[in-house]
NURO-923856 format. One line per 10 residues: number of its first residue (from 1); for each residue x negated, y negated, z negated of N, C-alpha, C, O, CB. Coordinates in steps of 0.001 Angstrom, whole numbers, plus 500000, padded with zeros to 6 digits. Glycine has a CB too. Example, Ala and Ser with C-alpha at 12.3 -4.5 7.8 and 13.67 -1.06 7.14 Angstrom:
2
1	486810/505690/492200/487700/504500/492200/486800/503300/492200/485764/503319/491535/488692/504473/490954; 487150/502250/492920/486330/501060/492860/487100/499970/492130/486591/498862/491961/485916/500598/494275;
***
This chain:
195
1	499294/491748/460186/500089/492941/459992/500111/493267/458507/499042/493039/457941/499533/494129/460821; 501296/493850/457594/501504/493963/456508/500888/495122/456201/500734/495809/457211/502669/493828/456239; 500374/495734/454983/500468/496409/454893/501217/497914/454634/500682/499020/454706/500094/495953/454770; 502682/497581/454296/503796/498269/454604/504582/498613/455748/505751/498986/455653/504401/497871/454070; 503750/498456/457195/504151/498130/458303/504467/499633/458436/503744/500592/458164/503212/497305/459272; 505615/499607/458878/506097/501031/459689/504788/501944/460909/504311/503078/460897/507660/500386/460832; 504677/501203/461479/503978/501618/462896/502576/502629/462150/502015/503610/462640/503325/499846/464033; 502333/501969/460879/500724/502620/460564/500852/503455/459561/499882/503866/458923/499514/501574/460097; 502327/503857/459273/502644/505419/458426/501835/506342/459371/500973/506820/458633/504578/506032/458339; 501681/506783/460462/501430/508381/460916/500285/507929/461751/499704/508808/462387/502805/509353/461855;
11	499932/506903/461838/498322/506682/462544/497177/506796/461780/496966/506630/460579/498077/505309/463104; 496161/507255/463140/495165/507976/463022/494224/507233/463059/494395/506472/464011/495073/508874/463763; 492972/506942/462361/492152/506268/462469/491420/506624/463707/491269/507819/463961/491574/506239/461404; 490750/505342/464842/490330/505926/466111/488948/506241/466061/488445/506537/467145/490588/505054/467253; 488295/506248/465172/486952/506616/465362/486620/508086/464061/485635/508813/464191/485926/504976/465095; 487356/508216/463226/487084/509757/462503/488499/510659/462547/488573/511856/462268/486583/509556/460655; 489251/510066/462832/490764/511022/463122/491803/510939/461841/492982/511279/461742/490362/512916/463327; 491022/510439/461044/492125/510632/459739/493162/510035/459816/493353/508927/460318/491745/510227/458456; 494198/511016/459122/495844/509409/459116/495933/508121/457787/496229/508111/456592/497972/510467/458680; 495558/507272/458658/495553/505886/457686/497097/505279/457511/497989/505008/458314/494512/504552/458476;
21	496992/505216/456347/498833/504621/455558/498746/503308/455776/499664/502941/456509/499246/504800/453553; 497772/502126/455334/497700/501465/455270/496279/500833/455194/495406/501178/454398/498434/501481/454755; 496169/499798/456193/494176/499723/456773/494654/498018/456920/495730/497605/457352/493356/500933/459023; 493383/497135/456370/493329/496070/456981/493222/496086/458404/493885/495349/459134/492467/495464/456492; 492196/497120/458890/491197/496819/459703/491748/497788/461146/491459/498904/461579/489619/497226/458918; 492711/496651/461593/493230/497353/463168/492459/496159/463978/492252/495051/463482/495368/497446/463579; 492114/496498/465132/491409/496768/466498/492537/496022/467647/492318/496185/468847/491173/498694/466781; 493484/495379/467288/494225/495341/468284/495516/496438/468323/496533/496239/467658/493310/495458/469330; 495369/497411/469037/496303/498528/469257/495518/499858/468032/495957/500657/467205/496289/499010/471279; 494876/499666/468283/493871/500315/467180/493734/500436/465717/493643/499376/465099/492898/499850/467325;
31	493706/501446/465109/493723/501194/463317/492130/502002/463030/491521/502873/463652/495480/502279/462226; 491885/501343/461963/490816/502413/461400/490518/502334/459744/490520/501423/458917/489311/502130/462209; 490285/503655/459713/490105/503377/457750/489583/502617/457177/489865/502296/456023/489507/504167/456939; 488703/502156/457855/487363/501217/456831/486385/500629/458331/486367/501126/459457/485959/502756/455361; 485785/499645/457903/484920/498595/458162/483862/499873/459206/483774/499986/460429/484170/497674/456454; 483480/500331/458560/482322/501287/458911/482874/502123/460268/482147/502239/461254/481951/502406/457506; 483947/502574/460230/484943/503459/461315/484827/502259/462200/484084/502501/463151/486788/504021/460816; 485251/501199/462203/485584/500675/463090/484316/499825/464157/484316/499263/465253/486571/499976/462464; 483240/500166/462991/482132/499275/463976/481169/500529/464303/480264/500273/465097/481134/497749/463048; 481239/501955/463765/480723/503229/464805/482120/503392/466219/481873/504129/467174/480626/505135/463546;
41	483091/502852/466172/483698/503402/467348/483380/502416/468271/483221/502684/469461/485187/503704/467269; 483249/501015/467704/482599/500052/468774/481491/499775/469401/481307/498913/470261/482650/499202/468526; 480431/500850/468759/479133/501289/469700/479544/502199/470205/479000/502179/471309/477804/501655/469168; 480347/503279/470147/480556/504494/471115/480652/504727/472299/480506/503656/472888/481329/504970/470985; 480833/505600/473054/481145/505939/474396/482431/505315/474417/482477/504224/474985/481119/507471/474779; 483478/505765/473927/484966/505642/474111/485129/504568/474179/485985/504206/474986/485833/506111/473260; 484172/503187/473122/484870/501833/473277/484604/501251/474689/485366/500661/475456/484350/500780/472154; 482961/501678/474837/482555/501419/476085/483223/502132/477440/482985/501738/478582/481241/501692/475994; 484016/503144/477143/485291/503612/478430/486284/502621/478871/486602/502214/479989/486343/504831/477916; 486961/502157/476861/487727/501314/477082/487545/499964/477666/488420/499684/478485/488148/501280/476198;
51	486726/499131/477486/486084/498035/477602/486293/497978/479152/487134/497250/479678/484620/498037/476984; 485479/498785/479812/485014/499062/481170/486438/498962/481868/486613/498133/482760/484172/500590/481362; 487224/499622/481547/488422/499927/482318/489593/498656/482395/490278/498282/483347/489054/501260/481619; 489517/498133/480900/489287/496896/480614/489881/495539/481612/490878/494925/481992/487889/496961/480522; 488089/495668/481686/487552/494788/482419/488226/495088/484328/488854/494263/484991/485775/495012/482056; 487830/496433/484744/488270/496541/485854/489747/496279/486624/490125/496171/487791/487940/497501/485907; 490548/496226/484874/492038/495449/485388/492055/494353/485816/492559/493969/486872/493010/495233/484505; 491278/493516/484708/491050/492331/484729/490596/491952/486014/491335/491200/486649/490283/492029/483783; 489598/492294/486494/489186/492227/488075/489878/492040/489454/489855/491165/490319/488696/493259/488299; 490834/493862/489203/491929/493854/490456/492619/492773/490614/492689/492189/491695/492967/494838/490396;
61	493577/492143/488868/494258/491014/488812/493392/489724/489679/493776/488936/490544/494500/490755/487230; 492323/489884/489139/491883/488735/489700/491999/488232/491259/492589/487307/491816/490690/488791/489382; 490999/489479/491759/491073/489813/493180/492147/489497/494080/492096/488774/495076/490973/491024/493278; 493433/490325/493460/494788/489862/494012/495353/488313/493898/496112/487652/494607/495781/490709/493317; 494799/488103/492958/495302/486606/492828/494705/485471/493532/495251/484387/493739/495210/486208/491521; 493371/485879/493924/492876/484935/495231/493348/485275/496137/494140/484420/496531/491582/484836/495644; 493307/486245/496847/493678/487183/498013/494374/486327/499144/495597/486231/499046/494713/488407/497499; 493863/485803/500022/495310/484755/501073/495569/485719/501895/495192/486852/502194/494898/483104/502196; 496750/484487/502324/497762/485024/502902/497166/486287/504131/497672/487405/504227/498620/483720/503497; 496250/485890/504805/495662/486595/505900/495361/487583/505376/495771/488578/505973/494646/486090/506592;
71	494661/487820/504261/494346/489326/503569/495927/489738/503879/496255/490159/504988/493750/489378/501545; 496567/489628/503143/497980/489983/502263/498734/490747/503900/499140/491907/503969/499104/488036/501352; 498753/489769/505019/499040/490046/506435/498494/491417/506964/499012/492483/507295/498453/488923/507271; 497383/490984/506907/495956/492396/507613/496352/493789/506767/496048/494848/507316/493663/491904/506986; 497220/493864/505058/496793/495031/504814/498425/495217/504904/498387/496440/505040/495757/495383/503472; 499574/494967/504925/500432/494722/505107/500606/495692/506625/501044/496822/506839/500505/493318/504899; 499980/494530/507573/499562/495384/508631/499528/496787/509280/500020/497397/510230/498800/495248/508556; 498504/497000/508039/497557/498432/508318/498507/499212/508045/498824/500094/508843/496149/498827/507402; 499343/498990/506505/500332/499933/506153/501170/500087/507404/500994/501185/507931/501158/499494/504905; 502125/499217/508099/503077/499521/508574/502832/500633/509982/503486/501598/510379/503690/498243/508743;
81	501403/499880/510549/500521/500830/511867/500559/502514/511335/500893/503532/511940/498410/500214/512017; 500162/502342/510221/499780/504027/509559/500802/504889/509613/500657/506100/509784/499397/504135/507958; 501920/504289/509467/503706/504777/509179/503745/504810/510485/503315/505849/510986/505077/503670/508332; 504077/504104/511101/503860/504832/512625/503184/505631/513367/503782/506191/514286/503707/504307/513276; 501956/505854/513186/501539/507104/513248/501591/507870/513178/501211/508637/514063/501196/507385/513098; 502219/508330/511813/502364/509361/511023/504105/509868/511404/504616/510956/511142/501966/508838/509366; 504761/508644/512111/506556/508982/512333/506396/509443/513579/507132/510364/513931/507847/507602/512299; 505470/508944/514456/505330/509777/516085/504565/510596/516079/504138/510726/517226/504885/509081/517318; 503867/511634/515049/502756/512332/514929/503030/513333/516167/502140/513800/516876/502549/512969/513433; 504578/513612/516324/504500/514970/517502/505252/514797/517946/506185/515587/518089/504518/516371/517344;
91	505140/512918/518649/505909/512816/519632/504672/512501/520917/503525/512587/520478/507117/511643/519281; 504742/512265/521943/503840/511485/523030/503676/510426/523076/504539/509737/522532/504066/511535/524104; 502600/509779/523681/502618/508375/523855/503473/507709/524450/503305/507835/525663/501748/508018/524325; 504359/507023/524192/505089/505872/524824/505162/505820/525819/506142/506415/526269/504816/504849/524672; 504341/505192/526745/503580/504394/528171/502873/506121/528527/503747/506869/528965/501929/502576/527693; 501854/506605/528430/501455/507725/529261/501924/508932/529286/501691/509789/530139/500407/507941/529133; 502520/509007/528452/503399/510674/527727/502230/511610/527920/502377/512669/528529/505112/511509/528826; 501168/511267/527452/500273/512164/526826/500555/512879/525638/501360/512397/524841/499250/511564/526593; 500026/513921/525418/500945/514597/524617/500238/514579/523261/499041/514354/523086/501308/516046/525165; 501321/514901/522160/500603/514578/521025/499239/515591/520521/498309/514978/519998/501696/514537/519973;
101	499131/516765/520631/498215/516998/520689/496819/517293/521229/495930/518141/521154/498512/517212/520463; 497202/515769/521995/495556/515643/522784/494611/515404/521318/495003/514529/520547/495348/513860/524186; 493751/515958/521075/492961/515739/520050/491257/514671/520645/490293/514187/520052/492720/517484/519420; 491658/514743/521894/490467/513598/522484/490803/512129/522247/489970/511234/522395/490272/513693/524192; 492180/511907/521837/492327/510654/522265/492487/510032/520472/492964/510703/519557/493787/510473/523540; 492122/509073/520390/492815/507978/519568/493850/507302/519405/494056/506410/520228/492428/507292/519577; 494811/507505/518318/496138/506931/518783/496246/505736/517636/495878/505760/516462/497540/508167/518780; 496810/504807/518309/497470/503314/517743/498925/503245/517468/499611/504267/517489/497275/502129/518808; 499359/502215/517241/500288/501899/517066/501230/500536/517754/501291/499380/517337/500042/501989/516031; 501825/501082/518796/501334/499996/520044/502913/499120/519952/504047/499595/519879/500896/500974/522051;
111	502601/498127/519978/504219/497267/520108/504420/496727/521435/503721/496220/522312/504405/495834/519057; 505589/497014/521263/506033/496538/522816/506372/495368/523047/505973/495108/524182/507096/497147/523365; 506960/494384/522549/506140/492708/522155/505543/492930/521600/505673/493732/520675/506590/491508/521543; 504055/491980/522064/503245/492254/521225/503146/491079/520145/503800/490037/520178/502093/492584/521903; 502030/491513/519003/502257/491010/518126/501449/489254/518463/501228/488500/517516/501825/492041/516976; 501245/489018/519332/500978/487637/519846/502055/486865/520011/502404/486021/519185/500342/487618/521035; 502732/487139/521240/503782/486667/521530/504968/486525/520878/505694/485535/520972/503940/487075/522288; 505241/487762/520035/506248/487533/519203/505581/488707/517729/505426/489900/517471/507947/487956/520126; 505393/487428/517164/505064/487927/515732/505949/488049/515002/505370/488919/514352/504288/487266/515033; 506882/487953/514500/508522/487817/514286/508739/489059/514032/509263/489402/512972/509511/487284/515506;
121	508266/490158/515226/508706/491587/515300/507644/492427/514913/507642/493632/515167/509172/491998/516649; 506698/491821/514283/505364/492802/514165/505801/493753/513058/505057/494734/513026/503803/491955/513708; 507036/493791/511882/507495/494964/510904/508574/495470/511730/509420/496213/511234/508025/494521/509301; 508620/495066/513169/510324/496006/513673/509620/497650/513658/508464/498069/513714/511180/495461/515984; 510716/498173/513571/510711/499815/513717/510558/500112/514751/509601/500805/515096/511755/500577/513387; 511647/499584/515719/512056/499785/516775/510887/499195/518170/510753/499549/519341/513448/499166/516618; 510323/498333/517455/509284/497346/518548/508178/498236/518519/507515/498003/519530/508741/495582/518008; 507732/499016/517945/506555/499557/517445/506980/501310/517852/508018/501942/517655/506296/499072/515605; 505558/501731/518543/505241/503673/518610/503952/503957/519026/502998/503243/519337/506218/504648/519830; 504142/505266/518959/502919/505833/518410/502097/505688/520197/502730/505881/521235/503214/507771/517507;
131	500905/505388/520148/500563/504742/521835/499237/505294/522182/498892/506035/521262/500412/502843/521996; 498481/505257/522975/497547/506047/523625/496500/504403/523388/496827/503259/523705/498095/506861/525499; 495391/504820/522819/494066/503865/522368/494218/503348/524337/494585/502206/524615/491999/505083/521531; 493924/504236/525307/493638/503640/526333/494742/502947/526770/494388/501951/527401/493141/504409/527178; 496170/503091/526677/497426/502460/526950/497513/500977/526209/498022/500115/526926/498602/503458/526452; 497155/500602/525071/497269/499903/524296/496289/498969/524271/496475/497789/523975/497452/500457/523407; 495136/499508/524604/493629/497978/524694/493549/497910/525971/493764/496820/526502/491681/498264/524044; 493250/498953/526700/492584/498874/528132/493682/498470/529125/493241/497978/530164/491903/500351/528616; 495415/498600/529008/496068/498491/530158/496544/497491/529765/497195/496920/530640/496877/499438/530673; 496517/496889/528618/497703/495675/528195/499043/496091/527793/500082/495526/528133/498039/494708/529408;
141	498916/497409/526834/500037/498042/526228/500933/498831/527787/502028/499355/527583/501044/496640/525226; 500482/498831/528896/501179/499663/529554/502530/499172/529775/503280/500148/529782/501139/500829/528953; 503388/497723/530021/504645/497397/529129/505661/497516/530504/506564/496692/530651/504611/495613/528157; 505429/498635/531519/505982/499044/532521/506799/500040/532331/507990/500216/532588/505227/499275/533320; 505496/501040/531550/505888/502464/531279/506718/502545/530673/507808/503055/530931/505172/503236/530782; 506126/501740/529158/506587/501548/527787/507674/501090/527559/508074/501114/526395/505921/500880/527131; 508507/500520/528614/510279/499988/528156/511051/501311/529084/512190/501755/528938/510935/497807/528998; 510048/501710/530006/511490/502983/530610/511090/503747/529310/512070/504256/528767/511293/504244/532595; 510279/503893/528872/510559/505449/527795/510909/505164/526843/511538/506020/526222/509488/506422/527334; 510682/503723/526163/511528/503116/525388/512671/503391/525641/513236/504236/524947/511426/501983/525351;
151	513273/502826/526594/514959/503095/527189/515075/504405/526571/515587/504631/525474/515304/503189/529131; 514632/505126/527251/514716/506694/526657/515032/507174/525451/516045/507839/525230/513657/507274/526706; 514130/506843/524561/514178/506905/523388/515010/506064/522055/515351/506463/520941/513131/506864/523389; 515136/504855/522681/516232/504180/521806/517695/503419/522373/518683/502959/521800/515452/503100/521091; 517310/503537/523674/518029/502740/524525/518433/501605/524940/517775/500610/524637/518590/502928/524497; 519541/501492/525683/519244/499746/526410/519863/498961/525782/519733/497771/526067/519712/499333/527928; 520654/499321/524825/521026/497810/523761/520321/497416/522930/520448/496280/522473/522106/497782/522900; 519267/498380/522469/518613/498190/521603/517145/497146/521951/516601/496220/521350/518469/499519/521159; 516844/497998/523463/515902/497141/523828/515825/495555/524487/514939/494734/524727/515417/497858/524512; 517435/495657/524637/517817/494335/525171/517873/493323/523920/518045/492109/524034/519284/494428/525969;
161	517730/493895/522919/518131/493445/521725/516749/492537/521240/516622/491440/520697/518601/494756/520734; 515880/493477/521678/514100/493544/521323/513884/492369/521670/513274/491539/520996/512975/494623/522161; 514563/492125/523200/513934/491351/524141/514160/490013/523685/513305/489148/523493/514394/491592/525514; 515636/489917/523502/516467/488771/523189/516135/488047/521769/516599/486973/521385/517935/489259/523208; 515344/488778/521175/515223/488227/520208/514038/487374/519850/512888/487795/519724/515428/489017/519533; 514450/486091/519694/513326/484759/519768/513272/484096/518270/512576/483092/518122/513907/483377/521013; 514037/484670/517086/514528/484185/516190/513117/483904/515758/512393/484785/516222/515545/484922/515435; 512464/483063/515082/510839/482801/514152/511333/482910/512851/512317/482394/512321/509908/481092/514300; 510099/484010/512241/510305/484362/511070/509056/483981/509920/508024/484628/510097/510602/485759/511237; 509049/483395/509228/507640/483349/508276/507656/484543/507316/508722/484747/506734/507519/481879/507275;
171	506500/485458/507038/506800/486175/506319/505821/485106/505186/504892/484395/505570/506579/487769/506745; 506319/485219/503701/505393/485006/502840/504870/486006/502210/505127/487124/502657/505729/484267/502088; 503971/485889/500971/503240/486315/500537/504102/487567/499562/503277/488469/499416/502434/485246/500070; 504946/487817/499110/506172/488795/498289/506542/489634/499615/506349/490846/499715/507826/487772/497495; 506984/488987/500409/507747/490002/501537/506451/491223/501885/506620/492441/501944/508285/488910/503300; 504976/490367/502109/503895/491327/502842/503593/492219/501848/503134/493344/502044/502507/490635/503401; 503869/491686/500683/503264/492745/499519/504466/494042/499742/504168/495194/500060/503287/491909/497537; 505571/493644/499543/506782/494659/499709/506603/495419/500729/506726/496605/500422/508096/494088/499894; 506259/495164/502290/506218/495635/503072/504921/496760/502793/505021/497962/503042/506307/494698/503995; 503600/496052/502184/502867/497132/502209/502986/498163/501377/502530/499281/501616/501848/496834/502159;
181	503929/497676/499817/504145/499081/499209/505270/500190/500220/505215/501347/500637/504881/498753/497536; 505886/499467/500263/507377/500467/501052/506721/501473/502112/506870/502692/502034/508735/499269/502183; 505618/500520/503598/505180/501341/504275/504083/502605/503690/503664/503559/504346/504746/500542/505178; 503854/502349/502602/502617/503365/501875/503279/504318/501684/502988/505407/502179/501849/503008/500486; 504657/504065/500680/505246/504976/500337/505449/506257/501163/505166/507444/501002/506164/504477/500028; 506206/505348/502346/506721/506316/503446/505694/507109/504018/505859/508263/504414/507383/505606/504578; 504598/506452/504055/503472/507201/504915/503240/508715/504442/503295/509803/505014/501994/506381/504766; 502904/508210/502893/502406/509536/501824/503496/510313/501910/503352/511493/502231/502085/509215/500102; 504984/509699/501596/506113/511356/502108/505602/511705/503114/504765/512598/502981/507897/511294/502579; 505855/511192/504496/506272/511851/505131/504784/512489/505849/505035/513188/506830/507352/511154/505829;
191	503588/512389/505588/502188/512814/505554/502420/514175/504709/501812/515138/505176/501084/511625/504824; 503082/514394/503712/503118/515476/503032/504556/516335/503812/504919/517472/503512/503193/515040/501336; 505038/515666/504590/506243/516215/504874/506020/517455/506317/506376/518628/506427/507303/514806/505195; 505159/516379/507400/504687/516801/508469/503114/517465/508532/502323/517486/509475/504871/515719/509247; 502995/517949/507269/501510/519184/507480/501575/519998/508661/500686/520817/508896/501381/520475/506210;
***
């Protein structure tokens, strides 16, 4: 860097505050007046904030970048279950029409193919509601109940639609990431929406 460099007219040295015109001695993003400034700010608290925080980018990146596909699936997952939750919060269960504010029960997010049989549909909107913990593990999703009230609720082209559909889909690793920001998003509106 020159010493006539534009950028270091109105900067502040980071370890005594003064405005330095022109400093050999920048840090990276960093300027400082003199030799001495710059190696008291690098024992300090602050460098050691920076450093730390740093490092903890460095980490997440990392983390994410091993991460397989099955992670990427599972949290992907979780997001889209949560959004459903949170979109049937005060509706009933599906299959028992228990009502939403039973506060005894545990509620899931129950698909009506399930996500075995047809994984394909495990991000449908429409395949997926808000379901009773006992409807969903203990009965085998209930999938008696669960298409008349389906009917009900979205109706019979739609569910014929559900049915008919055999298409195989791979999701990769971009789509699950997308899916889990988008479903987050929605969750946090509409979590703030339905207090």
């Amino acid at each position: 860097m020159t010493k006539n460099h534009p950028s270091l007219a109105k900067r502040r040295c980071k370890n005594c505050r003064r405005f330095v015109s022109d400093s050999p001695f920048t840090g990276g993003i960093y300027v400082f007046c003199n030799l001495d400034c710059a190696v008291a700010w690098s024992k300090s608290d602050a460098a050691l904030k920076v450093a730390k925080k740093r490092l903890a980018a460095e980490d997440r990146a990392a983390r994410q970048r091993l991460k397989t596909w099955s992670a990427h699936n599972k949290e992907a997952q979780a997001a889209f279950n949560r959004y459903i939750r949170i979109r049937d919060k005060y509706r009933p269960c599906i299959s028992t029409g228990r009502p939403a504010d039973d506060r005894s029960n545990i509620w899931d997010a129950g698909h009506y193919r399930s996500r075995g049989a047809a994984s394909h549909l495990r991000f449908n909107l429409y395949n997926c509601h808000k379901q009773s913990k006992q409807a969903n593990r203990f009965l085998s999703g209930d999938v008696v109940e669960y298409r008349i009230n389906l009917i009900n609720r979205i109706g019979i082209e739609k569910v014929e639609t559900l049915e008919a559909d055999n298409h195989p889909r791979k999701f990769d690793v971009d789509y699950l990431e997308r899916v889990k920001k988008i479903f987050t998003a929605k969750s946090r509106l509409y979590s703030r929406l339905f207090r």
